[in-house]
N, C-alpha and C positions, 0 to 999 in steps of 0.2 A: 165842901167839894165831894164828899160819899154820902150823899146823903142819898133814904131809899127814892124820894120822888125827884130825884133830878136822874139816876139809872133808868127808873121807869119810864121818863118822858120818850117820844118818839119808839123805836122799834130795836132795842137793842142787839138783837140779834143777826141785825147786818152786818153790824159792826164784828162782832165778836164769828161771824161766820168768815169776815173778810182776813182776822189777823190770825184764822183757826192754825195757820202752820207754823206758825212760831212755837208753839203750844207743846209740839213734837223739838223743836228745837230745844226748850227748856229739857223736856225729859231726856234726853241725850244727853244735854248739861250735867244731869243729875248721875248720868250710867257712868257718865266716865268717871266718876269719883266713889259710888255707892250704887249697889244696881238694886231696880227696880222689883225685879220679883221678889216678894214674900216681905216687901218694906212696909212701915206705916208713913203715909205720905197726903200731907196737906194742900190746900190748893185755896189759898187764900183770895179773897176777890176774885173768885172762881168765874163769875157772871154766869153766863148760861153753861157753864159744866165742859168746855174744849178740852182745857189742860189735865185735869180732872178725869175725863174719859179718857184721854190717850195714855193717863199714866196708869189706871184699870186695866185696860187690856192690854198694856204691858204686866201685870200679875202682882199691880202694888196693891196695899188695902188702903184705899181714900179716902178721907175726910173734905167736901167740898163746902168751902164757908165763903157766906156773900152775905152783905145788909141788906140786899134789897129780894123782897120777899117774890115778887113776879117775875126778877130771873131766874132765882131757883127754880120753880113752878115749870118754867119751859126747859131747866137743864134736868130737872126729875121726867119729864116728858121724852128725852132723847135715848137712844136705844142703845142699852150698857147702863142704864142709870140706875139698874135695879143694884148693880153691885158697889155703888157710891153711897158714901152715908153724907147728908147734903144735909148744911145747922144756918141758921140764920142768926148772923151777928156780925159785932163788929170786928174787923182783920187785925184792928190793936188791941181787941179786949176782947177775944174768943171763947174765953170761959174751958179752955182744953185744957189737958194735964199739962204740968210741967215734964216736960223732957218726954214729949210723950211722940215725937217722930222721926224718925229716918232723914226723910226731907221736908222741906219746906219751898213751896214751889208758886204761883203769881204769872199772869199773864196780862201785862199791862194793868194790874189792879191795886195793888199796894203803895203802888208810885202814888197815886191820888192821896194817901194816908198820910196825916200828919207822921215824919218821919222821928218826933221826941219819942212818939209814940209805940209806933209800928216796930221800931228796931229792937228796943226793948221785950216785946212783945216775943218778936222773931228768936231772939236769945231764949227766952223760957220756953218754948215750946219744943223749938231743935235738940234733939240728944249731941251731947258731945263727940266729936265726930261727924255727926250728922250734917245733910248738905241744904243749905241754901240755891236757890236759882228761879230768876225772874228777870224781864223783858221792859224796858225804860224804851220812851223815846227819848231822842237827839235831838235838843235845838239845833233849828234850818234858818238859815240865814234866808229862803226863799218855801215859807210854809203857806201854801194857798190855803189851806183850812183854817186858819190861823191869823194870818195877816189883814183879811179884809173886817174883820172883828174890830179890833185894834183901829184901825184905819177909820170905822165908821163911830165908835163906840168910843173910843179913845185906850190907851193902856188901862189891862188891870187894876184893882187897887193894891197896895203894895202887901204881900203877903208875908208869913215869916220862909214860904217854901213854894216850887211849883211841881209839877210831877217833871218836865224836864230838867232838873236839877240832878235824878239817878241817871242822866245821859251821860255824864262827868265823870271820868275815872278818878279828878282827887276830891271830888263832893265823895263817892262812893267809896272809897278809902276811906276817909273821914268818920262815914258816918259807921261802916261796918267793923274797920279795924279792933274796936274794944274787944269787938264778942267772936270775931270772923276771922279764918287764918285764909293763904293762898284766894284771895279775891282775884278774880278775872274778867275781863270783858269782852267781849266777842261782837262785835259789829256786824248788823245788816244791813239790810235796804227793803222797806215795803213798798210793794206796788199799790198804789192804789188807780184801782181799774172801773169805767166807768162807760156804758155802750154808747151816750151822747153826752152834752151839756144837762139837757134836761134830766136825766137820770140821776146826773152830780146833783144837780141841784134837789132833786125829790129826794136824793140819801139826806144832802143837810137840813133842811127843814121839814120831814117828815120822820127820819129814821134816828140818824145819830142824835144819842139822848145830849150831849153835850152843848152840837147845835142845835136842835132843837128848843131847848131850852135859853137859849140865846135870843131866838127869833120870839119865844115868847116874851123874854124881858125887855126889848125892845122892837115890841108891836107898832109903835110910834114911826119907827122907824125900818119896819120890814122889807118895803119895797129899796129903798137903799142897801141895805145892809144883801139883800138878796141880788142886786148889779154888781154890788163890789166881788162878792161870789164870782159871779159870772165873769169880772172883768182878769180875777187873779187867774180862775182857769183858762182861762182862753188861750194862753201863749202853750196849754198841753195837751189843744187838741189836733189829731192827727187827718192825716186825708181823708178819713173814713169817716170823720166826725167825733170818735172817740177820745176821753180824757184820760189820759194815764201821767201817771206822777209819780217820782218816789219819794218816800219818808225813812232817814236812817233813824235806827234803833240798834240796840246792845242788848246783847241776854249776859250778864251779868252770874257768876254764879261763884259760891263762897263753902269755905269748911266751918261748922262749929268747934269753935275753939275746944281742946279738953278741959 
């Protein structure tokens, strides 16, 4: 599920320009517990550099780490990136000092990470005291991105984890309580906003690397897979033509234990 040619695929930076303001969410997570200026502060699954930049010109010094090498490449390209130090690896196995930051921070990207892994991980590098916060979606009982997959393709294969699993406040208990004091969740809503049908449809089969990559593993099957699309949005478009939908999500955010 992290692997670098499945981020690559399609145009990730839709995606990651669309969820940019949670990004600022997380780092307010961060302020109220530990403030940002003069911190060392990680950004794990950084993707193209959102979270990462907002928490720089708040006056942190960042560390930006992602696996896949041609998002970095466009978050090294955006303006502030000269003052981010951006490493290409993996978010369970970063190769960082131990105890080596302030915070530890994630926008929709760790959740993807095997979590035997990642949490572990998360523990070694956090200073004690130091803060945790990052951004999970919430299983939707009505997810149009989501359901027409499923619908044409059939359920998943059964996995040991999925990323909506961090949407759970006692999955997230569970998994942080060893290493994490004072865990909180904090509930949103994403819009997701879209000027016609057609435009929906050109984000998921051209842009979002996740469906995109969907539509390629079932070429067989595109022209269905791309109605069912069509058929789940339909009930969110408005008089204008437009698709607007929400997606709840959690920013999540934790102390490192002493």
């Amino acid at each position: 599920m992290t692997t670098p040619s499945l981020w690559s695929a399609g145009r990730y930076d839709a995606v990651g320009e669309r969820i940019a303001h949670i990004a600022g969410q997380l780092c307010d997570a961060v302020e109220r517990r530990h403030p940002l200026r003069g911190s060392d502060v990680v950004d794990l699954g950084c993707g193209t550099g959102s979270a990462a930049l907002v928490a720089s010109a708040r006056g942190a010094r960042v560390t930006g780490v992602d696996l896949t090498p041609e998002l970095l490449t466009i978050a090294r390209g955006r303006e502030g990136a000269d003052a981010v130090t951006w490493r290409c690896a993996d978010a369970s196995a970063t190769g960082l000092p131990d105890r080596g930051f302030d915070a530890a921070m994630s926008n929709m990207g760790i959740i993807f990470v095997e979590p035997g892994s990642q949490v572990p991980e998360l523990a070694r590098i956090v200073k004690p005291e130091g803060v945790l916060a990052f951004s999970a979606w919430v299983r939707d009982s009505d997810n149009p991105l989501f359901d027409p997959v499923v619908a044409v393709l059939g359920p998943p294969a059964a996995a040991s984890f999925s990323p909506e699993q961090w949407g759970d406040a006692d999955t997230v208990t569970d998994r942080l309580a060893p290493h994490f004091d004072d865990i909180e969740l904090h509930r949103g809503l994403h819009r997701w906003q879209f000027d016609s049908m057609a435009a929906a449809l050109r984000f998921l089969q051209e842009e979002s690397p996740v469906h995109v990559a969907t539509f390629r593993r079932a070429a067989d099957q595109r022209d269905r897979l791309a109605a069912a699309f069509e058929a789940a949005l339909q009930p969110h478009v408005d008089n204008g033509g437009a698709v607007t939908f929400g997606a709840p999500y959690v920013v999540v955010s934790a102390t490192r234990r002493s």
